[in-house]
Kinemage of the C-alpha trace (Angstrom):
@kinemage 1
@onewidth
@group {chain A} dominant
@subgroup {mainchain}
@vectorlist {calphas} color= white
{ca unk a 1} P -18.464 -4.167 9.824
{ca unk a 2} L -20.620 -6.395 8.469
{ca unk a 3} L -20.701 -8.094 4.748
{ca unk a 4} L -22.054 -5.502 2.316
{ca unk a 5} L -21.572 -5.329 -1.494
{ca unk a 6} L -17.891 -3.465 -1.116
{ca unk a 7} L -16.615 -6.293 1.536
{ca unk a 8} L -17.599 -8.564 -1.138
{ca unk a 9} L -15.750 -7.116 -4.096
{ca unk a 10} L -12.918 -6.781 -1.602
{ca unk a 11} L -12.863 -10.420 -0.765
{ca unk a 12} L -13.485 -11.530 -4.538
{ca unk a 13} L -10.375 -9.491 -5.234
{ca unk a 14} L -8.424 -11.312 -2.801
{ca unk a 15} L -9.617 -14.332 -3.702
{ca unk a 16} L -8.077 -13.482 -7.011
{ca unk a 17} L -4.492 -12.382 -5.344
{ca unk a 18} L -4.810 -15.848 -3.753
{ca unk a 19} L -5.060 -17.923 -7.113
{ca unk a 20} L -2.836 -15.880 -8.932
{ca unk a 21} L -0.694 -14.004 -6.484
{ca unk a 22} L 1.889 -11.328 -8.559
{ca unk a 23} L 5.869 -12.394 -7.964
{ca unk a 24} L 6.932 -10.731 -5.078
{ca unk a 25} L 3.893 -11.445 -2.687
{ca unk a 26} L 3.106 -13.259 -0.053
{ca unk a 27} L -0.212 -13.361 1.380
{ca unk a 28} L 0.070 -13.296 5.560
{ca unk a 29} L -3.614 -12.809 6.473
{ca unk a 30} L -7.180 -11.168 5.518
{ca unk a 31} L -10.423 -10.258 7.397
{ca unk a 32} L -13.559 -8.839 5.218
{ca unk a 33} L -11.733 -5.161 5.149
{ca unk a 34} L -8.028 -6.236 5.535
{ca unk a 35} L -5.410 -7.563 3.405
{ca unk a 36} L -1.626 -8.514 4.836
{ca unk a 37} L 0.914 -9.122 2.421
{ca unk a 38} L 5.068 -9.767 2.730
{ca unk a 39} L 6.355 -7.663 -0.016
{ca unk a 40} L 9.902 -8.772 -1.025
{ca unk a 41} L 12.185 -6.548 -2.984
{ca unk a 42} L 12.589 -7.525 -6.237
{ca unk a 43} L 16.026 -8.832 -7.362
{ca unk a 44} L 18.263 -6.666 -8.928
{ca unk a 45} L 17.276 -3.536 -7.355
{ca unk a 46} L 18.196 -1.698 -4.044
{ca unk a 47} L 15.856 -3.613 -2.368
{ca unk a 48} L 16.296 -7.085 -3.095
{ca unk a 49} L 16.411 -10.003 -0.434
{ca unk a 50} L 14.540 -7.235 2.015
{ca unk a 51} L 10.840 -8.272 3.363
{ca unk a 52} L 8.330 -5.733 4.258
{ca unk a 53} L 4.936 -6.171 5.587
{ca unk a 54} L 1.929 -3.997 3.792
{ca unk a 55} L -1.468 -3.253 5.071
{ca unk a 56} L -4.535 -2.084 3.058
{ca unk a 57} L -7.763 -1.702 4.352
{ca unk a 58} L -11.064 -1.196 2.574
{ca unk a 59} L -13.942 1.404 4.465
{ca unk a 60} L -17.513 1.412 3.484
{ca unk a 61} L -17.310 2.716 0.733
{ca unk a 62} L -14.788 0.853 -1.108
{ca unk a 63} L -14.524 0.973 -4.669
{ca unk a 64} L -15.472 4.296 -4.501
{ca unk a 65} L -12.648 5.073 -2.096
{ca unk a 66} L -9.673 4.065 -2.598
{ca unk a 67} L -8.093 1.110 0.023
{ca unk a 68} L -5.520 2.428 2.644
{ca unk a 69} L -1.726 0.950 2.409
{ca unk a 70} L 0.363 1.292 5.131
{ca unk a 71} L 3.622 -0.568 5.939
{ca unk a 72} L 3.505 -2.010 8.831
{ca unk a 73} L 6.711 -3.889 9.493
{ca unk a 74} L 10.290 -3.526 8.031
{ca unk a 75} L 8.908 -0.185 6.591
{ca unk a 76} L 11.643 0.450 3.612
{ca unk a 77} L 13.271 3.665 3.055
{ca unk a 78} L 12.218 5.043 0.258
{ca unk a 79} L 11.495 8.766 -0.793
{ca unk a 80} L 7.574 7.480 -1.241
{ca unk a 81} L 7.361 5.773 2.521
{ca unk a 82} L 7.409 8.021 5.308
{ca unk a 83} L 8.624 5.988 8.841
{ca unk a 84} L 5.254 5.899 9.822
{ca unk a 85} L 4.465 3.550 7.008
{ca unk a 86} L 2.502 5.656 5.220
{ca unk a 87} L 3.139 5.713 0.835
{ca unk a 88} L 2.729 8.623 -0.937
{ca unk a 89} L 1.554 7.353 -4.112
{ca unk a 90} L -1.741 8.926 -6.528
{ca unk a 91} L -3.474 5.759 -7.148
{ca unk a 92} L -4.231 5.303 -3.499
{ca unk a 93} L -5.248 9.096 -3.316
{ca unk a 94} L -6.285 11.478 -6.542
{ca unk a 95} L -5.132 8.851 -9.394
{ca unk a 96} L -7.648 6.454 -7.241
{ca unk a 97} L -10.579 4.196 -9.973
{ca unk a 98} L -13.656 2.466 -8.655
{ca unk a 99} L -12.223 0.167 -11.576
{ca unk a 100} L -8.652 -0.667 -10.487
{ca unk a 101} L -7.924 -3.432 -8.408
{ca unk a 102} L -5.960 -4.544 -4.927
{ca unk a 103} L -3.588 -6.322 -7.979
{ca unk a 104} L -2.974 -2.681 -9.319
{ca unk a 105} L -2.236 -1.422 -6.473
{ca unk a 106} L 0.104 -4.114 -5.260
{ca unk a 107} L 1.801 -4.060 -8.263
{ca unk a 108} L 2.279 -0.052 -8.169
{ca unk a 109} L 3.441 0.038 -4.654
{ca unk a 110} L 6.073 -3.063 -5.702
{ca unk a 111} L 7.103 -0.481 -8.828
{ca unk a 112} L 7.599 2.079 -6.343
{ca unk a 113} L 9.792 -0.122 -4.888
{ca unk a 114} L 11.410 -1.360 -7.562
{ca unk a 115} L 12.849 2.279 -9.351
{ca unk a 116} L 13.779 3.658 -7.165
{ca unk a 117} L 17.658 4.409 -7.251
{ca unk a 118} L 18.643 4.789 -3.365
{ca unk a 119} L 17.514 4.236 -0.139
{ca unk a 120} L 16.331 7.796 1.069
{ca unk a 121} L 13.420 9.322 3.525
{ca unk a 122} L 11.325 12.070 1.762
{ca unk a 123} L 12.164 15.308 2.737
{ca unk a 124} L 9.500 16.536 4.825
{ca unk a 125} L 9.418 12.652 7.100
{ca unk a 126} L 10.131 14.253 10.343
{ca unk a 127} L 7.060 17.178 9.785
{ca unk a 128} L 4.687 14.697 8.521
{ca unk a 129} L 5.666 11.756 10.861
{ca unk a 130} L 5.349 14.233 14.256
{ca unk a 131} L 2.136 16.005 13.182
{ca unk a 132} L 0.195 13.349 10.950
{ca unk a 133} L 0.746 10.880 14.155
{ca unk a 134} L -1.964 8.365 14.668
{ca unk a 135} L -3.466 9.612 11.118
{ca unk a 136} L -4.609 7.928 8.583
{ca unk a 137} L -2.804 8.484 5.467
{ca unk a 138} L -6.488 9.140 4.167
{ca unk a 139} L -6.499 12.428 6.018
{ca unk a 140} L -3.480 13.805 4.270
{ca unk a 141} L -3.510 15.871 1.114
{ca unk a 142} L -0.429 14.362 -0.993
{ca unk a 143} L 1.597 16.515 -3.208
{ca unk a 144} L 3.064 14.576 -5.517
{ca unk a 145} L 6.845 15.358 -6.543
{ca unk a 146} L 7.551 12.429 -9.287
């Protein structure tokens, strides 16, 4: 892919996770349409003192589409976060704004995280995780429960 105007938002906005990275983050590695972040869990909830490893990607025709987030390592279990990786949350799908940010959506995904109340796959994992295989969380149409 080469630069265009969305890889350069995209990197602007990381530049801006680099400078003032939100608690809780840890930047691994980026590219012009990928981000890598350690997420840690944030004390005093069920995840604290656990590191997990979070994806997003940008396409084409990012702002306008939202950025993929996938974990990819240590994927936590959590009613939102399928085994697969992928996180069922509407501001990476229908709650998605040309004018939010990779911030906003690090910081929702570390919310997630943060209330929920017990460690706990969603109910339909082992449908979604045999049949949405090799997917791209992009391809699914999310029902949202909370």
């Amino acid at each position: 892919m080469k630069l265009n105007k969305m890889n350069v938002r995209f990197l602007k906005e990381v530049k801006n996770l680099k400078n003032s990275m939100p608690a809780h983050f840890k930047l691994v590695t980026h590219n012009n349409t990928t981000l890598i972040l350690d997420v840690y869990g944030a004390p005093s909830t069920i995840y604290s003192g656990e590191i997990f490893t979070l994806k997003i990607e940008i396409n084409d025709n990012y702002p306008i589409d939202p950025p993929t987030a996938v974990f990819i390592k240590n994927i936590p279990e959590n009613e939102h976060v399928y085994t697969n990786g992928h996180i069922c949350i509407s501001v990476l799908h229908d709650d998605w704004s040309p004018a939010m940010t990779l911030e906003m959506v690090v910081i929702a995904i570390l919310s997630m995280l943060s209330d929920a109340k017990k460690k706990s796959k969603p109910p339909d994992n082992y449908f979604y995780t045999v049949f949405k295989r090799n997917k791209s969380p992009r391809d699914t149409k999310w029902v949202y429960h909370k």
